[in-house]
C-alpha positions in Angstrom: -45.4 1.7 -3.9 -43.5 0.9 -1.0 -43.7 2.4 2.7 -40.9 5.1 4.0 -39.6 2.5 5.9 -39.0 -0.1 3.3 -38.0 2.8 0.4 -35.2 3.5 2.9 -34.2 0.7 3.5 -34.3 0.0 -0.7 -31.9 2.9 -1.0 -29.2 2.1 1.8 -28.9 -1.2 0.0 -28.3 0.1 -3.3 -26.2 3.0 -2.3 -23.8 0.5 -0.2 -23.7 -1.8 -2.9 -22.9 1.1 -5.5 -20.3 2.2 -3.0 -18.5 -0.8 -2.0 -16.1 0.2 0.9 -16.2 4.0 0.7 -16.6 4.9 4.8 -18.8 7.8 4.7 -21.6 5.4 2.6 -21.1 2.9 4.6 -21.5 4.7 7.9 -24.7 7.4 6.1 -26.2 3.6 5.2 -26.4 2.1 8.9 -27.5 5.2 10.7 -30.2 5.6 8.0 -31.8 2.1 8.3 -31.4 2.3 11.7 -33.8 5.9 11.8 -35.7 4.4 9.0 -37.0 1.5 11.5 -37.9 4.0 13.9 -40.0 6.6 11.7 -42.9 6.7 13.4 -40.6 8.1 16.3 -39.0 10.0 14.8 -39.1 13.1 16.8 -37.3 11.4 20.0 -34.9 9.1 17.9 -30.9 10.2 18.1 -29.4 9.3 14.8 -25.9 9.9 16.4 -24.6 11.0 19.9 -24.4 14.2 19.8 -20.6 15.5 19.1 -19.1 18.6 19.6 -20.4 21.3 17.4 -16.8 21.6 15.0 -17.0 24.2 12.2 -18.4 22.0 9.2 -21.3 21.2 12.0 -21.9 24.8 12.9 -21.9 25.8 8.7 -24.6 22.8 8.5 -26.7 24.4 12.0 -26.8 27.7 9.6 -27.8 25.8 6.8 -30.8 24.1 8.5 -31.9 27.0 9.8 -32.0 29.4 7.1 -33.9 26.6 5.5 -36.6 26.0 8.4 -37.6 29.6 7.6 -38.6 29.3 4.3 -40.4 26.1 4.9 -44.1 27.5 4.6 -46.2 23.9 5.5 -44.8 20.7 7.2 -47.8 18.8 8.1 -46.5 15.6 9.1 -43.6 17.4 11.4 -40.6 16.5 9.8 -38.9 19.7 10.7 -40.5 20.1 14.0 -37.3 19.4 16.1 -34.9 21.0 14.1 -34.4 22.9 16.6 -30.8 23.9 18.4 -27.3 23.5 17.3 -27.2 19.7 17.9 -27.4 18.6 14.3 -27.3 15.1 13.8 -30.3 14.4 15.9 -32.5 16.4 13.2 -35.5 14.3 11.6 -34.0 13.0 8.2 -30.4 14.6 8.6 -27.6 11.9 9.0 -24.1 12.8 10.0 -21.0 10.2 9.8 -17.2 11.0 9.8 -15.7 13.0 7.0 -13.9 11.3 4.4 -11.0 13.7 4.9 -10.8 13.3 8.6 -12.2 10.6 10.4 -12.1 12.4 13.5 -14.6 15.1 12.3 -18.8 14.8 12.4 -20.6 16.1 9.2 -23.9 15.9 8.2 -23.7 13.9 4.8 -27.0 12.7 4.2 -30.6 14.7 4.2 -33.6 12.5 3.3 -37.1 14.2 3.7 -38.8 11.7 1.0 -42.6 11.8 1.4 -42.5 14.8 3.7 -45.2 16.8 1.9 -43.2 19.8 2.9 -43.9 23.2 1.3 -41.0 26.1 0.9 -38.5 26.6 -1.4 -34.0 25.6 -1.5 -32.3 28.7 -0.1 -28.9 29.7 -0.7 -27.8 28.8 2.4 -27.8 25.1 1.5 -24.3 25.6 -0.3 -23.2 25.4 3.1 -23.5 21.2 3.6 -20.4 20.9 1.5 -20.2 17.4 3.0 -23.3 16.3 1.6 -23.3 13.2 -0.1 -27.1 12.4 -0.5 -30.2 14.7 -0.9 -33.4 12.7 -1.2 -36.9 15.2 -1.1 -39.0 12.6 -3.1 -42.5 13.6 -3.1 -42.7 17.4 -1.0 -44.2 20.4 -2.2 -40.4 22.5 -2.6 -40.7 24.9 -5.3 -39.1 27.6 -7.1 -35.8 27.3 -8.6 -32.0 25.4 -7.8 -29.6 27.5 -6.0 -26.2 28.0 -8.1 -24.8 27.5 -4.6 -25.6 23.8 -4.6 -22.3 23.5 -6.6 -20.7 23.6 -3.3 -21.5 19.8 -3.5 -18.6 18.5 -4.5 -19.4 15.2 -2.7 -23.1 14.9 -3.9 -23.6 11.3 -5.4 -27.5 11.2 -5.5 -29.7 13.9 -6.0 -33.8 13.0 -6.2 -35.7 16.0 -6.1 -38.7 14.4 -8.0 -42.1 15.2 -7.3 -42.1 18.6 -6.4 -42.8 21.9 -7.6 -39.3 23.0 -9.1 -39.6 25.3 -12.5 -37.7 26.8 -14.9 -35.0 25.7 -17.2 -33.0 22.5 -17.0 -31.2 22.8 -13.6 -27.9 23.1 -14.7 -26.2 23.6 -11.6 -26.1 19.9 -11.0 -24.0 20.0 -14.4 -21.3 21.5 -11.9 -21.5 18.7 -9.4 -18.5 16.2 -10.2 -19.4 13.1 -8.1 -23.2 12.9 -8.5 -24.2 9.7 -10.4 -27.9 10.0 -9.9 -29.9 12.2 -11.2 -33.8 12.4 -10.0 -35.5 15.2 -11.4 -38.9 13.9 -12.8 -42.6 14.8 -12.1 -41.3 18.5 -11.8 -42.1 21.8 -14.2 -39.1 22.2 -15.9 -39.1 23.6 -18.9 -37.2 24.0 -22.7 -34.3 22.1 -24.2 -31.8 19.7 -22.5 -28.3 21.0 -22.0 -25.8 18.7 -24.5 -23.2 18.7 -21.3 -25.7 16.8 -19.8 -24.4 13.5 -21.7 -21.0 14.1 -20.6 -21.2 13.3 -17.3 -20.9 10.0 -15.2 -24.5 9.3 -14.5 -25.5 5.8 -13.1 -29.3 7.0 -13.9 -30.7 9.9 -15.3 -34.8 10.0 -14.5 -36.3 13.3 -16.7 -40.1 12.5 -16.9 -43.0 14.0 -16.7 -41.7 17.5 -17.2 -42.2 20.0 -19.9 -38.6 19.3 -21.6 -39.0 20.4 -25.3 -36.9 20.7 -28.8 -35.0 17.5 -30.0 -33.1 14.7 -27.9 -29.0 15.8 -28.2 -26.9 14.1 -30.2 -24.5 14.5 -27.8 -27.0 11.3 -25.8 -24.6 8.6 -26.3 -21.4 9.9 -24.9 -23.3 9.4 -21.2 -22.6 5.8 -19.4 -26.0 5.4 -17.7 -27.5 2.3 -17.2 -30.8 3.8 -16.7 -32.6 6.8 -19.2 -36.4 7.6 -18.4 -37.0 10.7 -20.7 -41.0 9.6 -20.5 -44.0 12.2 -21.2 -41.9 15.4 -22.3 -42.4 16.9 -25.8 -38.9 16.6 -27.3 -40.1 15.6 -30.6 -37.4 14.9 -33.8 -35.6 11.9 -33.6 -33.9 9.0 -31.4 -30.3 10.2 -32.3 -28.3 7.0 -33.7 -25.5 8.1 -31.1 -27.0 5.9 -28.7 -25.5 3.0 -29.8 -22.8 4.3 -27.8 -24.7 3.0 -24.8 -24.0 -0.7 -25.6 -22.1 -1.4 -23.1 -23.9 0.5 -20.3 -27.6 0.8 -21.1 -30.1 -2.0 -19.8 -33.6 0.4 -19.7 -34.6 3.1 -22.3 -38.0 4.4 -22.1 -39.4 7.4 -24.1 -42.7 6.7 -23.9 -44.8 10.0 -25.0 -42.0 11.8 -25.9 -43.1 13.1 -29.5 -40.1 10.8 -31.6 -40.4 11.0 -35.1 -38.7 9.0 -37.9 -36.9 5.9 -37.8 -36.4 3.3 -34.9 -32.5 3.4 -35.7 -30.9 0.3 -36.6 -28.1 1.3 -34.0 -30.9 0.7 -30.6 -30.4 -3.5 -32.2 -26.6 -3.0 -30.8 -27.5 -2.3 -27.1 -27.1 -6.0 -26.1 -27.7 -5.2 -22.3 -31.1 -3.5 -22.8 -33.4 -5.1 -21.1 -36.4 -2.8 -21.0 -37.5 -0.9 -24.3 -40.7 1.1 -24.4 -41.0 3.9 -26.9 -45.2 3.8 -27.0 -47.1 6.8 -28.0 -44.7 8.7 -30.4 -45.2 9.1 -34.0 -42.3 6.8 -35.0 -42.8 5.3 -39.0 -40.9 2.2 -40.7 -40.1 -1.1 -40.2 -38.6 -2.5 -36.9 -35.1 -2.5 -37.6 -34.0 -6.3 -37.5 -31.5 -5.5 -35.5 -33.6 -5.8 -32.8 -33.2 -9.5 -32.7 -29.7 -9.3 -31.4 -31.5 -8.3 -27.9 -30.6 -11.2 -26.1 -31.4 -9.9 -23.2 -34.8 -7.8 -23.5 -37.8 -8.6 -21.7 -39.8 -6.0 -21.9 -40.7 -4.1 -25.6 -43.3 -1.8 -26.3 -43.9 -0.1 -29.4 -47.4 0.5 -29.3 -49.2 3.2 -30.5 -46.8 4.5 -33.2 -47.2 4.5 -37.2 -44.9 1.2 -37.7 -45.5 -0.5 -40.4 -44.2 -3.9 -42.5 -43.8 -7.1 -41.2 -43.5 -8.0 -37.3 -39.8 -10.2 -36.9 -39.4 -13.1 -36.3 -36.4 -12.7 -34.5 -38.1 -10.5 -32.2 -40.4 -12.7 -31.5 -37.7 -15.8 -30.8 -35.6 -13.0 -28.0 -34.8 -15.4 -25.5 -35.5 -13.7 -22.2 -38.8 -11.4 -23.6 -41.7 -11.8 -21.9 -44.3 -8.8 -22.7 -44.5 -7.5 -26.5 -46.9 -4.9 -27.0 -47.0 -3.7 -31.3 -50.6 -2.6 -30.8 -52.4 0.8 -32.3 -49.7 0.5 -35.4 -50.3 -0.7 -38.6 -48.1 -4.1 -38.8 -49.6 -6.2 -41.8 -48.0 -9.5 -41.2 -46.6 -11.5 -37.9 -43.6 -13.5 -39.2 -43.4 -17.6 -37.7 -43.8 -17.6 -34.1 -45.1 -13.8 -33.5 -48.5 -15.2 -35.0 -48.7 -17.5 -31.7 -46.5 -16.1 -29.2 -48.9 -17.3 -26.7 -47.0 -20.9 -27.3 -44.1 -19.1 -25.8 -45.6 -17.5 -22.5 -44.9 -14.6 -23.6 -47.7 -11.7 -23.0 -48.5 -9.5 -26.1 -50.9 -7.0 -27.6 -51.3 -7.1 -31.4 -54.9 -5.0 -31.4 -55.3 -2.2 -34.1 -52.8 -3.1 -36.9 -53.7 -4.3 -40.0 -53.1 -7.8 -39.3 -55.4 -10.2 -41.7 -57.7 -12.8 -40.1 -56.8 -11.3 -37.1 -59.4 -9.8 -34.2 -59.8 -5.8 -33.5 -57.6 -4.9 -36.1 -58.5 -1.3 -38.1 -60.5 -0.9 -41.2 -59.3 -1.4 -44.5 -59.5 2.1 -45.3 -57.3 3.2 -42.2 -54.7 0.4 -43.6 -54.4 1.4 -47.2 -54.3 5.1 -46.1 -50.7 4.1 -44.8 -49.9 1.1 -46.6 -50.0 2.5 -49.9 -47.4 4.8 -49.1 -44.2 2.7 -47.2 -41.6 4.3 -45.9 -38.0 4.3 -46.8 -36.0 4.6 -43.7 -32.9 4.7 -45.6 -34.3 7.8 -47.4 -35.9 9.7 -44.2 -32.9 11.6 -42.6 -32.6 13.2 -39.3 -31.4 16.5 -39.9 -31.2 18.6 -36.6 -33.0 15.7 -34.8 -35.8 16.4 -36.9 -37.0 13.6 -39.7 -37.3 14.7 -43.2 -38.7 13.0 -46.2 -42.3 12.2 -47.9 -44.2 10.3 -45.4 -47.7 10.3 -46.3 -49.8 10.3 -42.9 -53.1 10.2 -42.9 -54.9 13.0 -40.0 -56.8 10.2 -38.5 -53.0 8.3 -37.5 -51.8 11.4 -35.7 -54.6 11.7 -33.7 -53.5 11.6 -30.4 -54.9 8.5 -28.8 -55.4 8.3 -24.7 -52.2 7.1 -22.2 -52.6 3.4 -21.1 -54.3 2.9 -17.8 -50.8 1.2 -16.7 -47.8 2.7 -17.8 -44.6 2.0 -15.3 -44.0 5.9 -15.2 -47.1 6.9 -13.5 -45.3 7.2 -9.9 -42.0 8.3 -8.8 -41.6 5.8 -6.0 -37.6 5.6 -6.1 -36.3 6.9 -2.9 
């Protein structure tokens, strides 16, 4: 989406502003935009004079090293002049002062985004205790996390999306008690989320497009996030009412593809910062909860492709700040006041494939009745487990699983 040097420059911003006056950000910020500018050179470019080699250097010179061997493919030469004790001038390393001495050189920032490197995390890399940012967007790393990464005590992002990594939810960063981003999508991990996960500080937590199965924790809505991306996994159950907990935090919740059952919860109404709501392609049944129309603030819903049902709200519709409303591939029979028009209102929609009368491209009578005949009580269909229980009468032709949209904002991980 955006060139090296630009998704660089992206980052520094929003790390310094996240930040504020912390020294070692602000320092890792400037010499990074100043490398970032000179990419293309990036084999003769100094990120720092070179200081004297002190211990917390020479652990970092060990590090590196041990890591350059296990790097099997580096096609575009990141690594080529890692080369020597000299550190700090190492493509994508970035050294500052520490935060506990100022007259000590550490390396606190590694950013290999977009390298296309192959090789795996060895132990060794417990060594760059000083390490504050760890960016390998988009490389070919495999394998599993070393336990020793718990060494980074002073780790605030970690973005290992894109890559190879496997195995079970990495839960060494669990262990890491500064890090407030968490990065770990378009990766092959595998089985249930850990519930400590939702204890800790996280700014943004980015888990899609992985292979994350069993039920969402109830233990979601004791996390702070802003951000939650849980997209194309196969959790499955339901969307645990604990995350009305998030209402003071949470502006973007998107579980698209996901394999949610049940009941929108009245409780998601209650997140008045949410700004972004897309939980297309699950198998969710009901109403939409009215609640909803206490979003002030949304812009962006999606609940296509689900088995909704009832009446679309007028409330909804009249959200203030919403400008895209996709209900489509549900079965909705009736648009309350303004939803029937909401082309009067600027506001982009997509009502195809409901059972909406006098309406174009909606589905057959006999798909409608099939569902309509039998509503659904959502006061009567309990989560037990995370998993919905109750008489819902489905018919085979609603669960069919119906093609991704050609545009779906999770079909990249551009975020440095």
């Amino acid at each position: 989406m955006a060139s090296v040097s630009s998704t660089s420059f992206v980052t520094c911003v929003l790390f310094l502003l996240l930040l504020h006056s912390s020294s070692i950000f602000h320092n890792l910020c400037a010499a990074k935009h100043g490398a970032a500018t000179n990419r293309h050179n990036r084999h003769h470019h100094h990120h720092t004079q070179n200081p004297p080699l002190n211990p917390r250097l020479y652990r970092a010179f060990l590090a590196l090293q041990a890591w350059k061997r296990v790097i099997y493919s580096d096609p575009r030469n990141f690594t080529q002049n890692w080369v020597g004790p000299s550190v700090c001038n190492y493509s994508g390393v970035y050294c500052t002062r520490a935060l506990d001495d100022t007259k000590v050189t550490v390396v606190a920032g590694i950013d290999l985004n977009f390298g296309d490197i192959a090789g795996f995390l060895p132990n060794e890399l417990g060594l760059l205790s000083d390490l504050a940012l760890l960016h390998l967007n988009s490389n070919r790393f495999c394998g599993i996390l070393p336990m020793s990464l718990s060494n980074l005590t002073l780790l605030y992002e970690l973005d290992l999306s894109n890559n190879r990594f496997v195995g079970s939810f990495p839960s060494v960063v669990l262990s890491l008690p500064t890090l407030h981003y968490l990065d770990i999508r378009y990766n092959e991990f595998e089985g249930p989320l850990p519930p400590q996960l939702f204890n800790k500080t996280f700014d943004a937590i980015f888990l899609n497009n992985n292979r994350f199965t069993s039920s969402i924790p109830a233990s979601l809505g004791q996390s702070s996030a802003s951000v939650i991306v849980f997209a194309n996994n196969k959790f499955g159950g339901c969307l645990p009412e604990s995350i009305v907990n998030f209402a003071d935090t949470l502006e973007e919740l998107v579980l698209i593809n996901t394999s949610l059952s049940g009941c929108l919860p009245q409780q998601v109404g209650f997140l008045y910062k949410l700004r972004v709501l897309d939980v297309s392609f699950n198998k969710l049944v009901g109403p939409i909860p009215y609640s909803l129309a206490g979003l002030s603030h949304l812009e962006q819903l999606n609940l296509g492709h689900n088995m909704l049902s009832g009446a679309v709200p007028m409330g909804v519709c009249e959200l203030p700040n919403l400008n895209n409303f996709t209900f489509s591939y549900n079965f909705f029979c009736e648009e309350e006041g303004i939803c029937q028009n909401l082309t009067s209102k600027n506001i982009v929609f997509d009502d195809r494939r409901n059972c909406l009368p006098e309406k174009p491209l909606q589905r057959s009578p006999k798909e409608c009745n099939a569902v309509l005949e039998h509503p659904v009580d959502c006061f009567e269909l309990c989560c037990v487990g995370g998993v919905s229980s109750g008489s819902v009468a489905i018919p085979p032709a609603a669960l069919t699983p119906i093609g991704m949209p050609v545009s779906s904002p999770i079909t990249a991980p551009p975020y440095p």
